[in-house]
KEFIMI-550079 format. One record per atom (N, C-alpha, C): x, y, z; residue in one letter. Coordinates in steps of 0.001 Angstrom, whole numbers, padded with zeros to 6 digits, always signed. Example, Ala and Ser with C-alpha at 12.3 -4.5 7.8 and 13.67 -1.06 7.14 Angstrom:
+013190-005690+007800a;+012300-004500+007800a;+013200-003300+007800a;+012850-002250+007080s;+013670-001060+007140s;+012900+000030+007870s;
***
This chain:
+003906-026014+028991x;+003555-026582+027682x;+003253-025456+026704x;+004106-025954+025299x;+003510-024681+024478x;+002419-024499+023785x;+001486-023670+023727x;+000545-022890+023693x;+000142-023839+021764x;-001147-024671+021675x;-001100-025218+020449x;-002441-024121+019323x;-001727-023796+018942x;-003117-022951+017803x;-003248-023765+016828x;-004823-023159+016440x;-005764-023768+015387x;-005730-022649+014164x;-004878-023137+013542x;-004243-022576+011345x;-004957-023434+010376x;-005931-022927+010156x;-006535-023889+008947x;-006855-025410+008862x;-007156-025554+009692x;-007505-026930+010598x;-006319-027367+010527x;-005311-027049+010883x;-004001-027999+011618x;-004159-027501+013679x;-003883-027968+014504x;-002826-027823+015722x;-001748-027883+015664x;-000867-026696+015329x;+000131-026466+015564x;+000797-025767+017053x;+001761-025787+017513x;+002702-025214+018177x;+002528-023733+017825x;+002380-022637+018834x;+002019-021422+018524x;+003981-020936+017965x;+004584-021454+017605x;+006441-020867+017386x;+006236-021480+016096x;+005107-022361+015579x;+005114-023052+014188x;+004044-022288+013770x;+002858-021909+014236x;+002016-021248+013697x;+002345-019940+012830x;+002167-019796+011961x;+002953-018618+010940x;+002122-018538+009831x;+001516-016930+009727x;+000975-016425+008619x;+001775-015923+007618x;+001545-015817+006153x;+002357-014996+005353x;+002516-013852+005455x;+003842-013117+005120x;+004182-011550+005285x;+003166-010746+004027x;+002743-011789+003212x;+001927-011321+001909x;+000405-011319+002395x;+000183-011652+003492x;-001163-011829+003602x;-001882-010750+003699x;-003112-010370+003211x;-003456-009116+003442x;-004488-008623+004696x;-004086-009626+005294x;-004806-009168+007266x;-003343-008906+007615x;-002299-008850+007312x;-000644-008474+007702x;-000815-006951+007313x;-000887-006886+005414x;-000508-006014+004730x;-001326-004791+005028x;-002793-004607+005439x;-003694-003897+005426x;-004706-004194+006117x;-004679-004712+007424x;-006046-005061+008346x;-007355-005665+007785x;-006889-006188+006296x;-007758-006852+005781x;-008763-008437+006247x;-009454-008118+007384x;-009679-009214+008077x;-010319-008825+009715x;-010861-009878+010038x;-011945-009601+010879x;-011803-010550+012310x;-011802-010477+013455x;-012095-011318+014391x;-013175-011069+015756x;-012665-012076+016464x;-014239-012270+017426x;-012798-012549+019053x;-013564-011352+020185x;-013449-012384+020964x;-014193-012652+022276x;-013738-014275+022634x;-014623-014989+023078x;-014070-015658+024734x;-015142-015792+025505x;-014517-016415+027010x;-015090-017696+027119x;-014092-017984+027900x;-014755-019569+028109x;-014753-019417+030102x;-015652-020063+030295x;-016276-020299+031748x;-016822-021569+032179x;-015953-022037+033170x;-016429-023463+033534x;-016717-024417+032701x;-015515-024568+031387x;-015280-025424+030103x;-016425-024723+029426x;-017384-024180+029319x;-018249-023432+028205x;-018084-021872+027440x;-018115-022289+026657x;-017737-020641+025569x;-019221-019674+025680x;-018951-018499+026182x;-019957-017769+026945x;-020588-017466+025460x;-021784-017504+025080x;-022689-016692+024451x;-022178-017107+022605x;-021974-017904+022269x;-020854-018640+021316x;-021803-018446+020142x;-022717-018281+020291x;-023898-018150+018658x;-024391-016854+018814x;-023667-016195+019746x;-023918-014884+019658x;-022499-014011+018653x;-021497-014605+019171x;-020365-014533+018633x;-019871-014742+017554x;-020542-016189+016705x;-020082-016344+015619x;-021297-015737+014720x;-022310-015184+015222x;-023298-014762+014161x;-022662-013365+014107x;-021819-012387+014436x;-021244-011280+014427x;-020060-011624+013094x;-019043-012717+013880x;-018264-013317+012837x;-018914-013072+011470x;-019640-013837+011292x;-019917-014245+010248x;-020572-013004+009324x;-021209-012391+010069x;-021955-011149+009702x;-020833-009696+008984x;-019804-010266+009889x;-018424-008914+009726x;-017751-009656+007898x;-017961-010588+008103x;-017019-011094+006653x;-018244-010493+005947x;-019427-011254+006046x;-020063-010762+004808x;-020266-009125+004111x;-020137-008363+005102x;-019947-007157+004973x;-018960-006521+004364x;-017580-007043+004479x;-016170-007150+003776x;-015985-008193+002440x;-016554-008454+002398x;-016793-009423+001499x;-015961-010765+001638x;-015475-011341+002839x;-014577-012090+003104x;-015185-013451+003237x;-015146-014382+002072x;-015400-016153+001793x;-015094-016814+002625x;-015735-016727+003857x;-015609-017556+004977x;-015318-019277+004145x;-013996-020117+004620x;-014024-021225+004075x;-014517-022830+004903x;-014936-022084+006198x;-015525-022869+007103x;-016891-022034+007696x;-018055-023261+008226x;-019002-022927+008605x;-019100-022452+009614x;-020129-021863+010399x;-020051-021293+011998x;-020139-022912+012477x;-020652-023907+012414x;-020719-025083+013125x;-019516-025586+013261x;-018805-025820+012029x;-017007-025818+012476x;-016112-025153+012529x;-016540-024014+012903x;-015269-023099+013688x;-015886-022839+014962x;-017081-023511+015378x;-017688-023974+017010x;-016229-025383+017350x;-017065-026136+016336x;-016192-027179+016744x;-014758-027420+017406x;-014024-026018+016172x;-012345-026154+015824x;-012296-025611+017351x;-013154-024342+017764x;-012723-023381+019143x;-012450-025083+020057x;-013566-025517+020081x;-013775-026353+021085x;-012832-027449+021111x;-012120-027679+020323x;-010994-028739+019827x;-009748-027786+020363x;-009510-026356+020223x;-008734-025371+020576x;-008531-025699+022327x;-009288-025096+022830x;-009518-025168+024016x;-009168-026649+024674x;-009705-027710+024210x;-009551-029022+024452x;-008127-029247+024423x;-007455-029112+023272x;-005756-029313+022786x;-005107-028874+024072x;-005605-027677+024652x;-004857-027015+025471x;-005354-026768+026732x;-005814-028006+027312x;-006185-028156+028437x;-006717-026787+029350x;-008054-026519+028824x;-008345-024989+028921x;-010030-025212+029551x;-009976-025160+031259x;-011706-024944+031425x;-012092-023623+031634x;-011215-022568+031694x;-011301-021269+031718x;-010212-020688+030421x;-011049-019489+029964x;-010207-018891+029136x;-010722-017861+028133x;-009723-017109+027669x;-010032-016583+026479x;-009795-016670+024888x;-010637-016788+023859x;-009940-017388+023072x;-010362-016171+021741x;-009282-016005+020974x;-009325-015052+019956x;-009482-015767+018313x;-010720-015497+018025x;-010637-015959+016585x;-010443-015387+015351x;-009623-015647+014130x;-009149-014235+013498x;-009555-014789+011792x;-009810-014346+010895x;-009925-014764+009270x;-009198-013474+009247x;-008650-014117+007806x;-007773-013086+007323x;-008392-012763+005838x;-007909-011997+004757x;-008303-012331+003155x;-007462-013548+002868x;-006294-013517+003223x;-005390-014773+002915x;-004099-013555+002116x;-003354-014609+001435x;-002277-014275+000982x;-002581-013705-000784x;-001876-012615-000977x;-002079-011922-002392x;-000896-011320-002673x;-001005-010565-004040x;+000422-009944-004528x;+000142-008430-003599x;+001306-007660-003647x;+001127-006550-003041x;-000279-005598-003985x;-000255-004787-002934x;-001435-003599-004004x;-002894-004158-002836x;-003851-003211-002894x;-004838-003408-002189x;-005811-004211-003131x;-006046-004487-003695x;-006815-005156-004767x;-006820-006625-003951x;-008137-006811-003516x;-008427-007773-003030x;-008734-009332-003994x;-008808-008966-005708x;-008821-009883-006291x;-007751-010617-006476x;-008000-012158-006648x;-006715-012772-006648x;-006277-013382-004889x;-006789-013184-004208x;-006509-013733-002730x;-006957-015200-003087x;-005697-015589-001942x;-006116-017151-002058x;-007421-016954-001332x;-007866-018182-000678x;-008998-018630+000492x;-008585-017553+002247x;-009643-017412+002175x;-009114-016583+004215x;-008634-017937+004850x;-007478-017362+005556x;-006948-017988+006709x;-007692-017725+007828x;-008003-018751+008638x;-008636-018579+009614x;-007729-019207+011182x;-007735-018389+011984x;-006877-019429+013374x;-007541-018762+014676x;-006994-019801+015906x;-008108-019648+016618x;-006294-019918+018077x;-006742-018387+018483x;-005589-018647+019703x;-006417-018905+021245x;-006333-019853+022219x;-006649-020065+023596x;-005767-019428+024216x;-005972-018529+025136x;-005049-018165+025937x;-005872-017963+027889x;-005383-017804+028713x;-005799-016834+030241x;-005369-015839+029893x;-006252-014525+030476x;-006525-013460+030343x;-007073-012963+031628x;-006605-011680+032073x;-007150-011078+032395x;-007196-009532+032593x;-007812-009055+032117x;-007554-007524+031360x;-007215-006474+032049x;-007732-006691+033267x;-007377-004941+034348x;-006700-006096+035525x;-005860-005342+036723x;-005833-006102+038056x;-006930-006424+038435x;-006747-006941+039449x;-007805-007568+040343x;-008408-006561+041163x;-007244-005481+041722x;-007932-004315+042534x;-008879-003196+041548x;-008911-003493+040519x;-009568-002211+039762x;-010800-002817+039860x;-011140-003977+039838x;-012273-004616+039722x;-013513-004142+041106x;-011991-003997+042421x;-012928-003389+043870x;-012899-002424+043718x;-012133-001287+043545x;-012136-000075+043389x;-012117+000950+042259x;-012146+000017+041756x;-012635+000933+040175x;-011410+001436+039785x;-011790+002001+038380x;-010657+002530+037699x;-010729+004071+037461x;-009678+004643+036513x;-009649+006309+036176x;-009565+005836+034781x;-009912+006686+034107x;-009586+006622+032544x;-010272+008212+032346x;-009794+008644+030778x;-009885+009973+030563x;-010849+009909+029205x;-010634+010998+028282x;-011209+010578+027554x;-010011+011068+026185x;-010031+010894+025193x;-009122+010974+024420x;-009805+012152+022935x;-008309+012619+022503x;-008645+013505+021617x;-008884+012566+020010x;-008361+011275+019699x;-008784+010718+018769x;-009718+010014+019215x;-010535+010471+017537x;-012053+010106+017816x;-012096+008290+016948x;-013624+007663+017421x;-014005+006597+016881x;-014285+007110+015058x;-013953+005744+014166x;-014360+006290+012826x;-016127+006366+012402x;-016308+007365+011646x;-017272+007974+011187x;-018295+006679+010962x;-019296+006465+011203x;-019818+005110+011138x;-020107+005254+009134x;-020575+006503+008789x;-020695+006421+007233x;-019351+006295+006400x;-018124+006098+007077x;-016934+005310+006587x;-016501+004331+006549x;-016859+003541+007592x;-016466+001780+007937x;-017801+001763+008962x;-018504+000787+009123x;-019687+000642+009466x;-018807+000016+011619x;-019067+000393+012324x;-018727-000040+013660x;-019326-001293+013506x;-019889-001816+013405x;-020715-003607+013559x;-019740-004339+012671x;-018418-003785+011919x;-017926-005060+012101x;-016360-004697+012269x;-016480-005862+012696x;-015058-006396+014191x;-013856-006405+013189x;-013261-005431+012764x;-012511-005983+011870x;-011459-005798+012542x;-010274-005624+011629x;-008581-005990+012233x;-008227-004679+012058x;-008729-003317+011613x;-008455-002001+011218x;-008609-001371+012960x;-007534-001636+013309x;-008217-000541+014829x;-006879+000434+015626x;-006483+001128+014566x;-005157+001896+014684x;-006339+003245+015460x;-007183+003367+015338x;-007417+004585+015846x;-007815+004302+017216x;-008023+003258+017637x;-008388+002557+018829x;-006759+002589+019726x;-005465+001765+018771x;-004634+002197+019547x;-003632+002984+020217x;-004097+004492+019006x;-003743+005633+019391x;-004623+006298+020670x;-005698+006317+020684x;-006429+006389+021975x;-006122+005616+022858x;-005773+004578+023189x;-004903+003896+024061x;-003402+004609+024686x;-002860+004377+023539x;-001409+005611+024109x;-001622+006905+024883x;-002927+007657+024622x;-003428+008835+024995x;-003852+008352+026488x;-004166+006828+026671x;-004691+006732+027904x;-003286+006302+028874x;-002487+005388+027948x;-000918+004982+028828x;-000225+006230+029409x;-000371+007691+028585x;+000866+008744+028539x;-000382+009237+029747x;-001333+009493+030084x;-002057+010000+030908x;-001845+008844+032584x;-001283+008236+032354x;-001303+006674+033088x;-002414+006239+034003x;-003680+005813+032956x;-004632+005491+033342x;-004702+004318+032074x;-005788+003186+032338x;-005328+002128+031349x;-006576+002131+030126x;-007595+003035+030360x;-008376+003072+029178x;-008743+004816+028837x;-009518+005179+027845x;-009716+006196+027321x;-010903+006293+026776x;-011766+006915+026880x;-013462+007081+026003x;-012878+007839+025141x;-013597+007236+024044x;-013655+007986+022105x;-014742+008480+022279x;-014883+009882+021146x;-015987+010197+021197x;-016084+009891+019423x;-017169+010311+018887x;-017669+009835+017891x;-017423+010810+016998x;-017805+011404+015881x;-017446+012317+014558x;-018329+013574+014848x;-019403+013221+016096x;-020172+014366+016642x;-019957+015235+017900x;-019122+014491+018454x;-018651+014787+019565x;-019303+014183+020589x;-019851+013078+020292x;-020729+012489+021441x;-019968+011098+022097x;-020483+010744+023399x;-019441+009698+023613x;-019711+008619+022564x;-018845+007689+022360x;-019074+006756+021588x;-018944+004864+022703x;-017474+004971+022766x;-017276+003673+023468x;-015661+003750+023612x;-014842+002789+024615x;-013722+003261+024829x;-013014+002243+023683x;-011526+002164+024148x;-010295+001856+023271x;-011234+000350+022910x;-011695-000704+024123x;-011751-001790+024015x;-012866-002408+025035x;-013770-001737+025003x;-015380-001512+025798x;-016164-000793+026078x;-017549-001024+025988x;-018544-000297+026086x;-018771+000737+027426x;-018960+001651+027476x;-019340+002391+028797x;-020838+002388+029077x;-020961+003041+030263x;-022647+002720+030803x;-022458+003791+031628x;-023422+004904+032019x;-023626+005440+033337x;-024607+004915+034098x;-024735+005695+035312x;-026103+006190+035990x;-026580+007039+036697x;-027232+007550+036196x;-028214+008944+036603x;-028924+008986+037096x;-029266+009347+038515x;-030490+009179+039240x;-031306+008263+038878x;-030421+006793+038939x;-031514+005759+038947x;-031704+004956+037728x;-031286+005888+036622x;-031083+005074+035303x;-029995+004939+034338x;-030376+003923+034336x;-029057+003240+033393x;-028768+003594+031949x;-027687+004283+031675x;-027928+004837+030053x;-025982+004559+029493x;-026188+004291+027882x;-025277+004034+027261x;-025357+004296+025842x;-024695+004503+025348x;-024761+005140+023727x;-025285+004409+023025x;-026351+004740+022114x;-027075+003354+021078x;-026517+003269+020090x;-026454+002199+019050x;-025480+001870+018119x;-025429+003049+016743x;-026275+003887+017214x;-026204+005001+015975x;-024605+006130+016330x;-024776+005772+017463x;-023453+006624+018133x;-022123+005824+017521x;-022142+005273+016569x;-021355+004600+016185x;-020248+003597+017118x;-020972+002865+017235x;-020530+001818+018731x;-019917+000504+018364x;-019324-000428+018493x;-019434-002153+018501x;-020340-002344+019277x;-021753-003143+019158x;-022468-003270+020193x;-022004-004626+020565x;-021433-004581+021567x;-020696-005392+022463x;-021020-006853+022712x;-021203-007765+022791x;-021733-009243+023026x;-021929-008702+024739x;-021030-008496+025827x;-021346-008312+027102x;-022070-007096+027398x;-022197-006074+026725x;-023371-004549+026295x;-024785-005580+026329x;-024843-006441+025347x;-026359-006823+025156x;-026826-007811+026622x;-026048-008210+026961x;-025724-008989+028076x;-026654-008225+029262x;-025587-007196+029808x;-025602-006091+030907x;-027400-005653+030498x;-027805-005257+029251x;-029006-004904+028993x;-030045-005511+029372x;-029704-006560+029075x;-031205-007940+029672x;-030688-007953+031101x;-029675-008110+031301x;-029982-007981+032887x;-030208-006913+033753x;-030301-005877+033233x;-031116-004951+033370x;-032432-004443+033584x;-032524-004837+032076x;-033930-004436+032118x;-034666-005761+032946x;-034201-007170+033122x;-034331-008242+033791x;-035132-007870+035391x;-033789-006671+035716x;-033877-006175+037261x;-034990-005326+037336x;-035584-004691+036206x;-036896-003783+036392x;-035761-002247+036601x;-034566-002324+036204x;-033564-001298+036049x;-034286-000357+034777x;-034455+001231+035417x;-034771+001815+033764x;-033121+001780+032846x;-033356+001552+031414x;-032538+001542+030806x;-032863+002520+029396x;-031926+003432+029188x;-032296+003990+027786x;-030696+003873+026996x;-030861+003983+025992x;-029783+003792+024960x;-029940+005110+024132x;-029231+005948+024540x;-029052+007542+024035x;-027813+007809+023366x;-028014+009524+023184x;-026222+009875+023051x;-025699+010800+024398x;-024841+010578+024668x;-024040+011008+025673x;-023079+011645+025362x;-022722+012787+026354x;-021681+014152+025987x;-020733+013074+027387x;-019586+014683+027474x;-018592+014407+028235x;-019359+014944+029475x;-020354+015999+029240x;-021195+016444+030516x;-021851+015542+031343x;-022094+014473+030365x;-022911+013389+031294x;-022436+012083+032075x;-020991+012355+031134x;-020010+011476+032273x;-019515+012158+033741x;-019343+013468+033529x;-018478+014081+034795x;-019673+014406+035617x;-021147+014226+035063x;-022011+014352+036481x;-022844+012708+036629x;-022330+011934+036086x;-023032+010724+036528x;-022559+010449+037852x;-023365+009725+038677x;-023530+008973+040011x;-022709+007754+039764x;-022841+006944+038555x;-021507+005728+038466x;-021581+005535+037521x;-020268+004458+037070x;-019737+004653+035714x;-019475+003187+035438x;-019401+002712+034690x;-018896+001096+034334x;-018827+001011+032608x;-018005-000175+032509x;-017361-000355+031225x;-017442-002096+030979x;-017901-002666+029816x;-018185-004126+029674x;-017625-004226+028394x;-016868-005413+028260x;-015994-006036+027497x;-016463-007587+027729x;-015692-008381+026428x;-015773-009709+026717x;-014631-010084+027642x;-013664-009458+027092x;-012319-009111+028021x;-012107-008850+029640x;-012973-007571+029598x;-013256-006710+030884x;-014290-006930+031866x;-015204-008447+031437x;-016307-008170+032027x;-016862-007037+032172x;-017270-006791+033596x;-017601-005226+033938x;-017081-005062+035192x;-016644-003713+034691x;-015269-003000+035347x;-015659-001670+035698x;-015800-001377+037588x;-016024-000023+037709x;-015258+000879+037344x;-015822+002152+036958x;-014777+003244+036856x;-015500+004560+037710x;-014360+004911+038413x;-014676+005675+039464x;-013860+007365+039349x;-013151+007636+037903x;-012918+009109+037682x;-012715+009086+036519x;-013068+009981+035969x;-012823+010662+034516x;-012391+011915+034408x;-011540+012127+033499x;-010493+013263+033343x;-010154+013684+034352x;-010110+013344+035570x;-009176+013769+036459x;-010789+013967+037674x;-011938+013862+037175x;-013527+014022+038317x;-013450+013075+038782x;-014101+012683+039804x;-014725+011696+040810x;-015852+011111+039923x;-016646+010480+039898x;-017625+009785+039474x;-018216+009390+040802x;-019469+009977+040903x;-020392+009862+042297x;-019383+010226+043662x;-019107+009223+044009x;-018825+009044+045646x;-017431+008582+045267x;-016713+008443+044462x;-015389+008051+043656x;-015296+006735+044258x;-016246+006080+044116x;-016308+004334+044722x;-017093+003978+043800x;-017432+002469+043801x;-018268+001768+042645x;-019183+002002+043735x;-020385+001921+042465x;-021682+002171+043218x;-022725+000982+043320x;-023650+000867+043430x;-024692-000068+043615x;-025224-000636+042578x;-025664+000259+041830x;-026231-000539+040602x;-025138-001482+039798x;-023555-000817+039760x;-022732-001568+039036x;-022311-002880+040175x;-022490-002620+041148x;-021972-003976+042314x;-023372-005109+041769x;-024837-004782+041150x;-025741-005583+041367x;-025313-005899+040282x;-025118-005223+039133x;-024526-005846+038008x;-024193-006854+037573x;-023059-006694+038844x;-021817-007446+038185x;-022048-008745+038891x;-022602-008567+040038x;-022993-009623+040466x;-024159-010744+039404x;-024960-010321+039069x;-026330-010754+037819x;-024892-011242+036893x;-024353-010239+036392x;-023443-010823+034983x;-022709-012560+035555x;-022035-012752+036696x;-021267-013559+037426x;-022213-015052+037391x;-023799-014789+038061x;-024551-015770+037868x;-025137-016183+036746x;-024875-015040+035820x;-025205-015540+033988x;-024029-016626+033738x;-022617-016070+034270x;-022167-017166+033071x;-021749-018396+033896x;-022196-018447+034930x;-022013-019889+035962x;-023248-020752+035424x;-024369-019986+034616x;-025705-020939+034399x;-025704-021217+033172x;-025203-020327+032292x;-025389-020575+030729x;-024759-020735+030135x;-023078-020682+030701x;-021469-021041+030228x;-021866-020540+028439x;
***
């Protein structure tokens, strides 16, 4: 069955679904999205999600033309259309359609659409044995240039660090930041651990702070886990004891070498196995 998306409150057929070539989330990444999992028919953490949404337009200045209560709804009508109790679903506003030129005046209303799809981001074996990823020579943008907290559709520097991670053939890459400090990878947060504590870049490191980052944190600090939110070099990746990476996408995903090092025992380690386990019984209870 084909795949039905949500365009401006229609359900359409995703081969009918069609934005303008004039639009300026086409023309210039003018536009912002969220994404979101669904678990055992419930959308994980969903007012966590659309308060980001909503937070990223206002920052761009983008006239949201629907409320967070009905673009809860529309997801949930999304998902429903398409017979979906598991899933991932991508929500996108655009500026809408304008004449050429960056001049954002004159846009119609934002387009807003909402794709359901299954997902799943790494194999299944990376999940037991962890992954390799390197770290890449393009950096994350300057947070005093485009602010990281919002999710927008601008992420060319994200997928040039990606290529850096394909041509290396490993499937992700750590950015570092405008300081040289780690920042966060192509498409998730990293985490070490160091004799015992849990540490990850704080949002001054110019980060997305992650919906599954804040997650991993409470269950953390939940566990009586020390946790600090620092800045981190490349030194502190190649001598950490273990390594992990959280996405809404990725859940959490060991990683067991960097630039070509071992990470601890080059196996996932304990704290990320208790993890992931805690993360697993979060979203079986709170969907």
């Amino acid at each position: 069955m084909e795949r039905l998306i949500w365009l401006n409150g229609q359900l359409l057929p995703a081969s009918a679904a069609k934005v303008s070539v004039y639009d300026h989330g086409v023309l210039y990444g003018d536009g912002i999205f969220e994404g979101l999992r669904q678990y055992h028919g419930r959308v994980f953490k969903i007012e966590a999600h659309l308060r980001r949404f909503c937070d990223s337009a206002r920052a761009i200045r983008l006239p949201l033309v629907y409320t967070a209560a009905e673009i809860s709804a529309a997801i949930d009508q999304t998902l429903a259309a398409n017979q979906m109790n598991e899933g991932y679903v991508r929500l996108v506003a655009t500026r809408g359609r304008n004449d050429l030129g960056i001049s954002p005046a004159g846009a119609t209303e934002s387009g807003v659409f909402i794709i359901a799809e299954t997902m799943r981001m790494y194999p299944a074996e990376m999940y037991r044995d962890g992954m390799a990823i390197i770290t890449a020579s393009t950096v994350r943008t300057a947070p005093n240039a485009v602010s990281p907290r919002i999710k927008s559709l601008n992420y060319l520097n994200n997928i040039l660090a990606k290529f850096e991670a394909l041509d290396a053939g490993v499937p992700e890459a750590v950015m570092l930041n405008h300081l040289g400090n780690v920042a966060e990878c192509t498409a998730d947060n990293i985490f070490i651990v160091r004799r015992g504590v849990l540490a990850t870049p704080g949002e001054d490191a110019g980060i997305l702070a992650g919906i599954t980052r804040g997650v991993v944190l409470e269950l953390a600090r939940g566990a009586g886990l020390p946790v600090v939110e620092t800045n981190l070099t490349r030194f502190d990746l190649y001598v950490a004891d273990e390594c992990f990476l959280t996405g809404t996408g990725a859940e959490i995903i060991p990683v067991t070498s960097i630039d070509q090092r071992a990470i601890g025992t080059g196996k996932p380690g304990p704290v990320t196995g208790q993890l992931i386990e805690a993360f697993h019984r979060e979203v079986r209870q709170q969907g």
